[in-house]
C-alpha positions as CSV (number, residue, x, y, z in Angstrom):
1,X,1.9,-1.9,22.3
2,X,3.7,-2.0,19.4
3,X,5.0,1.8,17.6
4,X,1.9,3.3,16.0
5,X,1.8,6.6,14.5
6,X,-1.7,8.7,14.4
7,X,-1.3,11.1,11.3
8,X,-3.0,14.7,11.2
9,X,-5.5,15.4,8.5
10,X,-2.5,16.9,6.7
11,X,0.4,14.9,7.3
12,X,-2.2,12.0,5.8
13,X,-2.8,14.1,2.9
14,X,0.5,14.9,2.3
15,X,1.4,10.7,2.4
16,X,-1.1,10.5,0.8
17,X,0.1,12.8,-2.6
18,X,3.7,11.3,-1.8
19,X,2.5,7.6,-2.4
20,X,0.4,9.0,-5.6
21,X,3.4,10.6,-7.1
22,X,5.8,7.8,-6.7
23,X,3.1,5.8,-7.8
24,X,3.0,7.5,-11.1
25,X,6.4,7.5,-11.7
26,X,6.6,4.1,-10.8
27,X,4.2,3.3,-13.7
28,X,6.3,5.9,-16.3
29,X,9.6,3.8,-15.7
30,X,7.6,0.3,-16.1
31,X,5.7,2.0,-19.6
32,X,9.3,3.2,-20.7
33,X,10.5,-0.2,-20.5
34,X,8.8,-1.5,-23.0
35,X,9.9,1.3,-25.5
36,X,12.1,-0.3,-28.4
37,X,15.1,1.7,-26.7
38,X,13.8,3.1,-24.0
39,X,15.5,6.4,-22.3
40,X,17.8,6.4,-19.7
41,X,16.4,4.5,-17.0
42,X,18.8,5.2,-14.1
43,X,16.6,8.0,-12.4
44,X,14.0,5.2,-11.8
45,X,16.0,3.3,-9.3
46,X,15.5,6.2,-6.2
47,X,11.9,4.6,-6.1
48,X,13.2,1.6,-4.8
49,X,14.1,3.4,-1.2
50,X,11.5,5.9,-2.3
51,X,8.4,3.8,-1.9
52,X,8.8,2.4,1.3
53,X,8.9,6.0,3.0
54,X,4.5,5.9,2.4
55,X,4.2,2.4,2.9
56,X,6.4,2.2,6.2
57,X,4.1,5.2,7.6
58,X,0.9,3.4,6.3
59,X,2.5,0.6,8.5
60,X,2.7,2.4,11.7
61,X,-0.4,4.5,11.1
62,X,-2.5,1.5,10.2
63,X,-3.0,-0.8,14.3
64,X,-4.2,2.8,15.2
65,X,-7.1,2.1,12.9
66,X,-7.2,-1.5,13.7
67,X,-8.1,-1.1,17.5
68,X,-6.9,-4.9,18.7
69,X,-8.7,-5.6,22.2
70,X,-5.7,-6.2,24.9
71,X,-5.5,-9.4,26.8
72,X,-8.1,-9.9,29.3
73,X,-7.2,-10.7,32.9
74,X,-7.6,-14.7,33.3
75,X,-7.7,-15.3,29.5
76,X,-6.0,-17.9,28.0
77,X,-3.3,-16.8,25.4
78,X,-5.3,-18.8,22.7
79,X,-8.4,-17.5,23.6
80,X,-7.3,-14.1,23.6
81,X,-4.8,-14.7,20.0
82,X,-8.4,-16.3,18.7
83,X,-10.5,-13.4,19.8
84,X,-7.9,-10.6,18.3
85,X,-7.9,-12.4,15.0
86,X,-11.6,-11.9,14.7
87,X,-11.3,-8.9,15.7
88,X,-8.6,-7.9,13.0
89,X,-10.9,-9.6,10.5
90,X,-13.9,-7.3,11.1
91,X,-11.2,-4.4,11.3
92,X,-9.7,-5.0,8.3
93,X,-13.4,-5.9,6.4
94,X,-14.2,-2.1,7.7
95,X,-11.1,-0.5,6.5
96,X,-11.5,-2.1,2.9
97,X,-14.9,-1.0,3.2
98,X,-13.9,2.6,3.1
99,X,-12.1,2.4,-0.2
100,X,-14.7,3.2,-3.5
101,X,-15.5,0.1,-5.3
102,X,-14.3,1.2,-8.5
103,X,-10.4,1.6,-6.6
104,X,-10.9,-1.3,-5.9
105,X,-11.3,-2.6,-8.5
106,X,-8.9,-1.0,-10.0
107,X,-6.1,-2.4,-7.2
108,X,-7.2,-5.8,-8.0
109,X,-6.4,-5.2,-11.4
110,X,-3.4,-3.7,-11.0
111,X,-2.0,-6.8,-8.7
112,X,-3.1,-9.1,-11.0
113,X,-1.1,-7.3,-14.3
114,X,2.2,-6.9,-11.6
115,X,1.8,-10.9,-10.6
116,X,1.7,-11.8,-14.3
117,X,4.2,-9.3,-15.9
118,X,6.3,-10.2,-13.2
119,X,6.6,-14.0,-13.9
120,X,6.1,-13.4,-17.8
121,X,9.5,-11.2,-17.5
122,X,11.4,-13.4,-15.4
123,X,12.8,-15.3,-17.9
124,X,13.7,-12.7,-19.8
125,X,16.4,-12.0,-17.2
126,X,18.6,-14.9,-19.2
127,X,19.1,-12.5,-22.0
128,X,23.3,-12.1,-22.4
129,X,22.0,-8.2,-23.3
130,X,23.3,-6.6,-20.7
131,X,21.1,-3.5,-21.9
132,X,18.1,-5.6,-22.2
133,X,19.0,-6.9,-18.5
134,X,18.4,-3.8,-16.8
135,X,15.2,-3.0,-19.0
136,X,13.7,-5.8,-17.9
137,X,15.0,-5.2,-14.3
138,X,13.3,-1.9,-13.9
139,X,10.5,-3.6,-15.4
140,X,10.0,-6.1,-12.8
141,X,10.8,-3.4,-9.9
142,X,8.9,-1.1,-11.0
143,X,5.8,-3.3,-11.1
144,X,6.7,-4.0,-7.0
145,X,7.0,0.4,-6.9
146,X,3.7,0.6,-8.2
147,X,2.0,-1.9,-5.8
148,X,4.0,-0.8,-2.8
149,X,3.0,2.8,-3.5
150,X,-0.1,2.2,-4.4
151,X,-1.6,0.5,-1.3
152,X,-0.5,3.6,1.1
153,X,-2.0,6.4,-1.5
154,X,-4.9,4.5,-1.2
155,X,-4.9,4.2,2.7
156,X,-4.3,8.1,2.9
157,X,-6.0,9.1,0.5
158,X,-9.5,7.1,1.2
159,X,-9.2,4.9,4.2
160,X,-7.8,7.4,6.7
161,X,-9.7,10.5,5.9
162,X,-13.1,8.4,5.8
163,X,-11.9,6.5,9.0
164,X,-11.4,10.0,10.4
165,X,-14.9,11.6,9.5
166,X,-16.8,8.3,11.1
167,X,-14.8,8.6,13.9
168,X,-15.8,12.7,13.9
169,X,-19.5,11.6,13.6
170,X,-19.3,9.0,16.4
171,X,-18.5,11.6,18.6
172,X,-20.8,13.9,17.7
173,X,-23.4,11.6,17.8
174,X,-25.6,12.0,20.9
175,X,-25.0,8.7,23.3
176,X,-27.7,7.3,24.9
């Protein structure tokens, strides 16, 4: 099996806040970039390494969620790689499922500005500014910061507490 993690209530909260909060300052560098002459910007570059602490734990916490069906005895490897990929499907349909419509909504949204504002600005990068350079810079990283951070504050903040109470009610839940 491959190295899952299982978070507590808290320790998913606490990603949870950490993926919000690099999230918003994430989107205060990007909105600062379009300032005529935007502040000092070098602070903003610690959310590259930053981000990836939430979305590497959503990583390892998510195949705990995901419960993939082992290889049967006698099963042909494409059989089994056919019947794990349904399997992921339905898992990941339930997962999203989780998440309030209006988040996402909301994600969709976001994705859709990044992918945009990140090919609208790439040209930009020809500028001999070398000012303007790392403006625009920022403002295409920044973009990545706020989707990277954004998908783990919405895992612990909706997915793996609601995950967690289904599961809580499955077990209470009287079995026939």
């Amino acid at each position: 099996m491959f190295l899952t993690w299982t978070p507590s209530a808290l320790a998913a909260r606490r990603m949870g806040l950490m993926a919000t909060a690099i999230f918003c300052a994430s989107l205060l560098a990007h909105v600062l970039t379009f300032l005529p002459s935007p502040p000092f910007l070098g602070w903003a570059w610690p959310l590259h390494v930053a981000t990836f602490v939430p979305f590497g734990a959503m990583i390892f916490a998510l195949p705990t969620r995901l419960s993939l069906s082992a290889r049967k005895e006698g099963e042909g490897w494409l059989a089994w790689n056919a019947r794990r990929q349904l399997d992921s499907q339905a898992a990941y349909i339930r997962l999203v499922a989780l998440v309030p419509p209006m988040v996402t909504v909301l994600a969709g949204m976001l994705t859709a500005y990044v992918f945009v504002a990140f090919f609208a600005n790439l040209g930009l990068m020809a500028t001999p500014d070398e000012a303007a350079q790392d403006q625009i810079g920022i403002r295409l990283f920044s973009g990545h910061w706020m989707i990277f951070s954004m998908m783990p504050a919405i895992y612990f903040m909706f997915v793996e507490p609601r995950a967690r109470a289904e599961e809580a009610e499955d077990d209470a839940s009287p079995t026939d």
